[in-house]
C-alpha positions in Angstrom: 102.2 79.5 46.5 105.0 79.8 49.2 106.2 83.3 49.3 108.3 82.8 52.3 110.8 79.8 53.9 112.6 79.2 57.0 115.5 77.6 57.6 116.2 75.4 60.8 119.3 73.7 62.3 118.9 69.9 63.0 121.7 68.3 65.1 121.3 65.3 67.2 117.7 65.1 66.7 117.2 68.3 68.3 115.9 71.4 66.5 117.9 74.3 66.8 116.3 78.0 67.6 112.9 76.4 67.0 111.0 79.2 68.9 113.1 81.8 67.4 112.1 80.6 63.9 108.6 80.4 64.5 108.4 83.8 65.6 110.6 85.2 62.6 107.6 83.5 60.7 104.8 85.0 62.8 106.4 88.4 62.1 107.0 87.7 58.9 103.9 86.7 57.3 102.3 89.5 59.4 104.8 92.2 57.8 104.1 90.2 54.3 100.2 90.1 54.1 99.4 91.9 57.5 97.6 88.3 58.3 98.6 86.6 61.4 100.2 82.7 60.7 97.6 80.3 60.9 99.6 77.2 60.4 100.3 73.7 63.1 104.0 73.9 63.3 106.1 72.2 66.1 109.6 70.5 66.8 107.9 67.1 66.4 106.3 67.5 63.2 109.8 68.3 61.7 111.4 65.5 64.0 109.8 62.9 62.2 111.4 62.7 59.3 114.6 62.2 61.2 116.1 59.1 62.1 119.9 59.6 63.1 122.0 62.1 64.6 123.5 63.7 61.4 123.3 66.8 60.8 120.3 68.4 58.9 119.0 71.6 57.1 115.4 71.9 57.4 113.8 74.2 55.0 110.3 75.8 55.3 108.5 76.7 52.9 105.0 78.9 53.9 101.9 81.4 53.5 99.7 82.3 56.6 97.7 79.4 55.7 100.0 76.2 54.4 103.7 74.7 54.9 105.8 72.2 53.4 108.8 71.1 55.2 111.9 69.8 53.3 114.6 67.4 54.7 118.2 67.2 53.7 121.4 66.2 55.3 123.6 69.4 55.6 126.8 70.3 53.5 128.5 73.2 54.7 129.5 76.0 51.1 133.2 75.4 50.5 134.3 78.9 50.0 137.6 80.0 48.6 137.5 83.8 47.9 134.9 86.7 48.4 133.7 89.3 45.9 132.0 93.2 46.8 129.2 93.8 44.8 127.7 97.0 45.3 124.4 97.4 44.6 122.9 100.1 46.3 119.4 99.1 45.0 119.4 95.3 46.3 116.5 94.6 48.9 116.1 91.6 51.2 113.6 92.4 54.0 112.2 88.9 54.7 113.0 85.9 53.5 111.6 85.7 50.1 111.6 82.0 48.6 112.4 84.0 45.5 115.5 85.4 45.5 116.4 87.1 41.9 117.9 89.9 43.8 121.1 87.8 44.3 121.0 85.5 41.7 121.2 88.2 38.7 125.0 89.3 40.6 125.6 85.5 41.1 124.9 83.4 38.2 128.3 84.0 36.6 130.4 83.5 40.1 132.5 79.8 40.4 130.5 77.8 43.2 133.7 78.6 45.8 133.3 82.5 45.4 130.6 84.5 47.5 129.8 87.6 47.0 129.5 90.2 50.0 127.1 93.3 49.2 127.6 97.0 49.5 125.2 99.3 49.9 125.8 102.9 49.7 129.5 102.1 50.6 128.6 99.6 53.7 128.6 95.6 53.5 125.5 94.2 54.2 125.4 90.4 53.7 126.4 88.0 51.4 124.3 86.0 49.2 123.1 83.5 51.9 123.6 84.6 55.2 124.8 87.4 57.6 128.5 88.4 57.9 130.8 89.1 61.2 134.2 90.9 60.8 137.1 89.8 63.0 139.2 93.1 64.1 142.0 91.4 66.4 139.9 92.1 69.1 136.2 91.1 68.4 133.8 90.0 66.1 131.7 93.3 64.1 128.2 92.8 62.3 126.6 95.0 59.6 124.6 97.4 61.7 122.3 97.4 58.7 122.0 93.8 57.0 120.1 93.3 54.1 118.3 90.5 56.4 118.1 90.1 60.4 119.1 87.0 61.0 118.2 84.6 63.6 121.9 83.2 64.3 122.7 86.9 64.2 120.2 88.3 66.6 121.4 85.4 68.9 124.9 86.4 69.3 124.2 90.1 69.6 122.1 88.9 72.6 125.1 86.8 74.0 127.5 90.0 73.6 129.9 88.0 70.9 128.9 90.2 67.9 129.3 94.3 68.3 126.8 95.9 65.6 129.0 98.5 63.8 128.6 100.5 60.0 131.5 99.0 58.1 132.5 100.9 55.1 134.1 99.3 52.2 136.9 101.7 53.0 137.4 100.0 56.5 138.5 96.6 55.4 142.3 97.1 56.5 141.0 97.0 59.9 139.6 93.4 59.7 141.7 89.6 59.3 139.2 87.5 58.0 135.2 87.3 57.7 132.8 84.8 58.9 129.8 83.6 57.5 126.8 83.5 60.0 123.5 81.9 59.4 120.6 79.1 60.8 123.2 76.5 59.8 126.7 78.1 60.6 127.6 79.6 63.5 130.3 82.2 64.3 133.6 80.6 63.1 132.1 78.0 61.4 132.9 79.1 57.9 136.2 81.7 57.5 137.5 83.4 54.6 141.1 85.5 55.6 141.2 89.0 54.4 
């Protein structure tokens, strides 16, 4: 019924990236079913269910025609180690609300390990959001992730990521990884190298 979900940053009642969202979804659905959205979505409609200034994930759910929204206070992942999986067959292009392509390489990992996905040699992403590499000097992104992030895009556009191919063979170069997504922004969530 809902092919496709978002997922929005709630902090201090304010919806975060709202507009960039929206238009993920727009081009999403039109890539999906080559429909355009037809849906009534807007910061206070999600808004309402709030009532304090925690901190909240709000998930999406959608077709072109119908939503549901979902609630929940946020808990960041509380990862300990990373694993490469390569998988040079895995596919992510939108964001699917089914999501079997991960789970097959994940259902035997401990809840504190994540994997991070190669692909012909490069990382991509890991199992739930995009990646950054810190060299010493800055931050590199997968120039080709399995899934264009909107977290991601934003820091290219504020100069603080640098796209770059990053071979498995190039790991030396880097001190530790971060994990980059709706709900975690650049240095959020580190793993050393």
């Amino acid at each position: 019924m809902f092919p496709l979900f978002e997922t929005i940053k709630i902090k201090h009642q304010k919806v975060l990236l709202f507009e960039d969202h929206l238009a993920r979804m727009k081009h999403s659905i039109k890539a999906l079913s080559g429909r355009d959205l037809h849906i009534e979505l807007n910061e206070k409609i999600i808004l309402q269910a709030i009532k304090n200034d925690d901190l909240f994930k709000c998930r999406i759910l959608y077709n072109d025609q119908e939503y549901q929204v979902e609630i929940s206070r946020y808990q960041k992942r509380h990862i300990e180690k990373i694993v490469f999986i390569h998988d040079d067959d895995i596919s992510y292009p939108l964001k699917f609300t089914e999501k079997n392509c991960f789970l097959k390489h994940t259902k035997n990992l401990s809840a504190t390990t994540e994997p991070i996905f190669v692909v012909e040699g490069f990382l991509t992403d890991s199992s739930y959001s995009n990646i950054a590499l810190w060299n010493g000097n800055e931050w590199h992104t997968p120039k080709e992730p399995l899934f264009f992030g909107v977290r991601r895009n934003v820091l290219l556009n504020e100069n603080l990521l640098v796209e770059k191919d990053i071979s498995i063979n190039d790991m030396h170069q880097y001190q530790k990884i971060s994990f980059i997504n709706a709900m975690l922004d650049l240095e959020e969530l580190e793993i050393n190298l």
